[in-house]
N, C-alpha and C positions, 0 to 999 in steps of 0.2 A: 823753831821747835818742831821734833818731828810729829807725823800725824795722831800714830799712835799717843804721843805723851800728850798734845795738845786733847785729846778726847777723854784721854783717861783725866784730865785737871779739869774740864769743863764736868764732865760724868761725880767726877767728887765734888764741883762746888754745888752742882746741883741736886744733887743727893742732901749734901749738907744745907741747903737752904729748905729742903724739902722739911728735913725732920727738925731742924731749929722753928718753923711755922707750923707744925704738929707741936711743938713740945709747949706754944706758946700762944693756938687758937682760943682755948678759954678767957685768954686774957683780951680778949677783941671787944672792944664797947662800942656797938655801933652810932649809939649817939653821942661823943664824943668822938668817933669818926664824920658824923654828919657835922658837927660845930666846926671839926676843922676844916672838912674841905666847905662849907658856908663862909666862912673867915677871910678865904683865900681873895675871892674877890676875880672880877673882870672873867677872863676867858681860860685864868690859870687853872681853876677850878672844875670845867668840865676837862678841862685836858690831864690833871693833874687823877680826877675820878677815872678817867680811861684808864692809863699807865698801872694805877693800883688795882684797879680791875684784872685787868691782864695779868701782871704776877701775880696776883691772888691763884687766877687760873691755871700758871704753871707751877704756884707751891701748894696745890691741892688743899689753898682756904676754902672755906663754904661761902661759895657763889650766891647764894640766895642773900647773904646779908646787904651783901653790896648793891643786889641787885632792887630791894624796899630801901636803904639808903637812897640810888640813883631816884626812884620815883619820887622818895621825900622832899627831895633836894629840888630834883629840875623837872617834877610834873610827868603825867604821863606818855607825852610825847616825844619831848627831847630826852627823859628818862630812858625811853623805852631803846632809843635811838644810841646814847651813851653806853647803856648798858649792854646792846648787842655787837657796837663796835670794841670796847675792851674785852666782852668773851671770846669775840673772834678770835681779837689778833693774839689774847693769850692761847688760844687752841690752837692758830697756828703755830706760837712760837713750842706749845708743844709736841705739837707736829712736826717739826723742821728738828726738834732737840734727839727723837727716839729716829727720826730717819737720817739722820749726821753720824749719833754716836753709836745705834744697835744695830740699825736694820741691815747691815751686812754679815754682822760677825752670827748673830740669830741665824740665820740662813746659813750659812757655814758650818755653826760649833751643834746644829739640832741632828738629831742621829735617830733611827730608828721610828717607832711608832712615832716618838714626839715629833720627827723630822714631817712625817708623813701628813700627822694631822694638822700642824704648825702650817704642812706649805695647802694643805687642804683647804681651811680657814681661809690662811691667806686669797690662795686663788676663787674662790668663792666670792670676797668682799670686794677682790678688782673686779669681778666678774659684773659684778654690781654696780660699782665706781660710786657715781655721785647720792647714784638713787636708794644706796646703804647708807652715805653718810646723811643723806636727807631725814630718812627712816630713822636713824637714832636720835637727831634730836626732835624729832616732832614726839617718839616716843621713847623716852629717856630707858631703856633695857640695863644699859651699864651707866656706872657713875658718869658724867661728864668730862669729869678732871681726868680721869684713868685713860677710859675711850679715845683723850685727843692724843696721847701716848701711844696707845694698843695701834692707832692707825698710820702710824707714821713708819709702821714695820711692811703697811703693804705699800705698792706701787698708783694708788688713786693721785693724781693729778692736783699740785699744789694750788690749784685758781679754783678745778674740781672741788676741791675739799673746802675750801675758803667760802666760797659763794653758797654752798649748800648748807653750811655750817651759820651763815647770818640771815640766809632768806628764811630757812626752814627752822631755826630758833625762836621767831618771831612769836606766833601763839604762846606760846611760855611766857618768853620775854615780856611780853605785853602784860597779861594776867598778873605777873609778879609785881612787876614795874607800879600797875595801875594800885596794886595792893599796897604797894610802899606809899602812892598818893595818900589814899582814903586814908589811910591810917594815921597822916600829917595831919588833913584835914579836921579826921577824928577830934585830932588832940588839940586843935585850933579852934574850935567847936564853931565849924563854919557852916555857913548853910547849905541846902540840899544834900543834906549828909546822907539821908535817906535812899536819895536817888543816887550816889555814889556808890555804896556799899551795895547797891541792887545791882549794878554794872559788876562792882567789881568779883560778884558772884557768879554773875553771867559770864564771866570770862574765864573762871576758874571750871568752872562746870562745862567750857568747851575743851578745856584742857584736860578734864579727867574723861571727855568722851573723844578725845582723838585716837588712844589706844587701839581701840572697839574701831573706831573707824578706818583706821589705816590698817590695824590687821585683815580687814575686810577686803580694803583695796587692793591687799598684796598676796591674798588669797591666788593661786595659781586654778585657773577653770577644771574644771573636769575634762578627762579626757575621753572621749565616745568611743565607745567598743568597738566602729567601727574604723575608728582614724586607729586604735592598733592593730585593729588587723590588716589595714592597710602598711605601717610599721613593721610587723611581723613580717610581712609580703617581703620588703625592701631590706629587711636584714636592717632597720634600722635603730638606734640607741638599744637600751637595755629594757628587759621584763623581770621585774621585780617582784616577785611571789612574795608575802610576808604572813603566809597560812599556815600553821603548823606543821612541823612532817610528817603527819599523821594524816594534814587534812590534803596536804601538797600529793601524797600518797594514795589519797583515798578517793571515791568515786566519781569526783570532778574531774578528776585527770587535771594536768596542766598544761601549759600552752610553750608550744616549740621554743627550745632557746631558752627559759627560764631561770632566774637564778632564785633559789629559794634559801632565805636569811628570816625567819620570822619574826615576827615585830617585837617578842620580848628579849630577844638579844641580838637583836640589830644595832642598837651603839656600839658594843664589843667587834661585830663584825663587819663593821665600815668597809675595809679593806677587799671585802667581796663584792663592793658596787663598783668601787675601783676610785682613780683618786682626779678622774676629770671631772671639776663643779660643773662641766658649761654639756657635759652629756645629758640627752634625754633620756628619763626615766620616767617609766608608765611601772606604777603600783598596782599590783592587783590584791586581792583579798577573794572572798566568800561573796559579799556584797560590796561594798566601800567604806565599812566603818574601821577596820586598822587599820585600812590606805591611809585614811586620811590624818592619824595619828603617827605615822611611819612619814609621812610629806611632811609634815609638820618638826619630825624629829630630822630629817634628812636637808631642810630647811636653814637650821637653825645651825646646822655642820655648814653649813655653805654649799651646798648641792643648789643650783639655781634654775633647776626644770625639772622638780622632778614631781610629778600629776598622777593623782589617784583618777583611774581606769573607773568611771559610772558605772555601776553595777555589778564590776567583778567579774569572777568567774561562771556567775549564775548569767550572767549578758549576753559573756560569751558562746556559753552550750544553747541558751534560747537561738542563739544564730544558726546553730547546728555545726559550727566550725571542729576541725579536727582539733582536740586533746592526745596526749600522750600519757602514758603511766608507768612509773616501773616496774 
C-alpha cells in the first residue's frame, strides 16, 4: 500500500474511533468498569487497566476516571504506578500518531502568517525540548489528551518526551490515584479514614500549588542595566522598547538600535521581533512593569530569552548613558 493511502486509512480509523468514544463517554460506568477489570483476576488485570488506559488516552476519554478507578482497584502505589505507565504510553502513541500522519504535510501546506507562527511555536517548544514537556504536565495549561497530539508536530526527542511525560506527571498522578484509594476506603468504612482523607488533601493542595510554583521557577531573572549596556556595546540580541510612541518619542529618549512595538499591540506585531525563539531579547519600558507583562506574552509565543531590563529606561539615564530621539 502506498504511503500516502496507508496514512490517509490510519488518519480515518483514528478520527473514527476518536468521535465513536465522544459519541459514547456518557455512557462509561466506572464502577462497572472497576467490577470488571476486579473479575479478571491474576496479572491480566493490571495489564489489561494499562492497555485501556492508554487508548482511553488516544480516544480523548477523560483520564481522571480511570485514573480513581486504578487507585480503587490497586492502592495508591501500584495505582499510581499503573496509572502513569498507560498515560504514558497512550501519550506516546499519540505522539508517534500526529508525527507519522501530520507533522510533515503541516509544515509544508502552512502558508503565510499561519506558516510563520506555526513554525514560531514550533521552534520555541524544541528550543525547550524536555523542559516544555516537563512544564505541561506538572502544570496542565492544555488539555492532556490534545497536548500529546499538539507535540508530535514538533521535532522533541521520542525518549525526551517519554521520560518527562512519566517522571514529571507523578504529582498529579499521585494525588488523583491516592483520591481513587480513600474514596474505596470511604465506601468500605475502614479505619483511619480520618487520616486518609487528611493525606489525600495534602496531596491535592500540593497539586493546586505547583502552578505558583513552577511559574516562579521559570520566571526568566532580570536583566541589569548594566549587562545591556554591555549588549548594546556588542551589537548584541535585540532592544525591545514596549512604551508608547509618545513615550518612545518623548523625553527619555531611547537607546541605540531599538525596536519599538508597544505592549498593547505587540501580539499583532510579532513579526517585528522577528522569528528566532532562541534570540536574546532585553525589554525595556519606563520602569519594568509592561516589561514584565510583554516577557510573559512573548513567553507564551515561544520566545525563550526574552528578559525584562530592571528598571527600564529610568536605570538607564541614572547611568547617564547616551539616549537618542527623533
Amino acid at each position: 500500500m502506498p504511503k500516502h493511502a496507508s496514512r490517509l486509512l490510519l488518519t480515518l480509523l483514528l478520527v473514527g474511533g476518536i468521535a465513536l468514544a465522544f459519541f459514547y463517554r456518557e455512557r462509561i460506568d466506572p464502577e462497572a468498569l472497576a467490577a470488571w477489570l476486579a473479575g479478571t483476576g491474576g496479572a491480566a488485570g493490571p495489564l489489561l487497566f494499562m492497555l485501556l488506559y492508554a487508548f482511553a488516552t488516544v480516544l480523548f476519554l477523560p483520564g481522571w476516571v480511570l485514573t480513581l478507578v486504578g487507585g480503587a482497584l490497586f492502592g495508591p502505589v501500584w495505582g499510581t504506578m499503573l496509572n502513569m505507565t498507560g498515560a504514558t504510553l497512550g501519550a506516546v502513541l499519540s505522539f508517534l500518531s500526529t508525527r507519522y500522519l501530520a507533522s510533515d504535510w503541516v509544515r509544508a501546506e502552512a502558508g503565510g502568517r499561519a506558516e510563520r507562527l506555526i513554525k514560531r511555536v514550533i521552534k520555541g517548544v524544541e528550543a525547550e525540548g524536555w523542559r516544555f514537556v516537563a512544564f505541561t504536565r506538572l502544570v496542565p495549561l492544555f488539555p492532556f489528551n490534545l497536548l500529546n497530539y499538539a507535540l508530535g508536530l514538533t521535532r522533541i526527542p521520542l525518549l525526551h518526551y517519554a521520560l518527562a511525560t512519566f517522571v514529571f506527571m507523578l504529582p498529579g498522578a499521585l494525588a488523583c490515584t491516592y483520591l481513587g484509594y480513600a474514596g474505596r476506603e470511604a465506601a468500605a468504612g475502614s479505619e483511619g479514614l480520618i487520616h486518609k482523607a487528611l493525606i489525600a488533601l495534602a496531596l491535592l493542595a500540593v497539586v493546586v500549588f505547583l502552578p505558583w510554583l513552577v511559574a516562579r521557577l521559570r520566571q526568566r531573572p532580570l536583566l541589569d542595566v548594566d549587562e545591556l549596556k554591555a549588549r548594546v556595546d556588542r551589537g548584541e540580541g535585540l532592544v525591545l522598547d514596549v512604551r508608547t510612541a509618545a513615550d518612545f518619542d518623548g523625553e527619555q529618549g531611547y537607546i541605540r538600535g531599538a525596536v519599538n512595538v508597544p505592549l498593547e499591540v505587540l501580539a499583532g506585531r510579532l513579526a517585528e521581533v522577528g522569528d528566532n525563539p532562541e534570540r536574546p531579547i532585553a525589554i525595556v519600558c519606563r520602569t519594568d512593569r509592561r516589561s514584565a507583562k510583554a516577557a510573559a506574552l512573548l513567553a507564551q509565543r515561544g520566545f525563550a530569552d526574552a528578559r525584562v531590563v530592571r528598571g527600564g529606561m529610568t536605570a538607564w539615564r541614572a547611568r547617564g548613558w547616551p539616549v537618542e530621539r527623533n
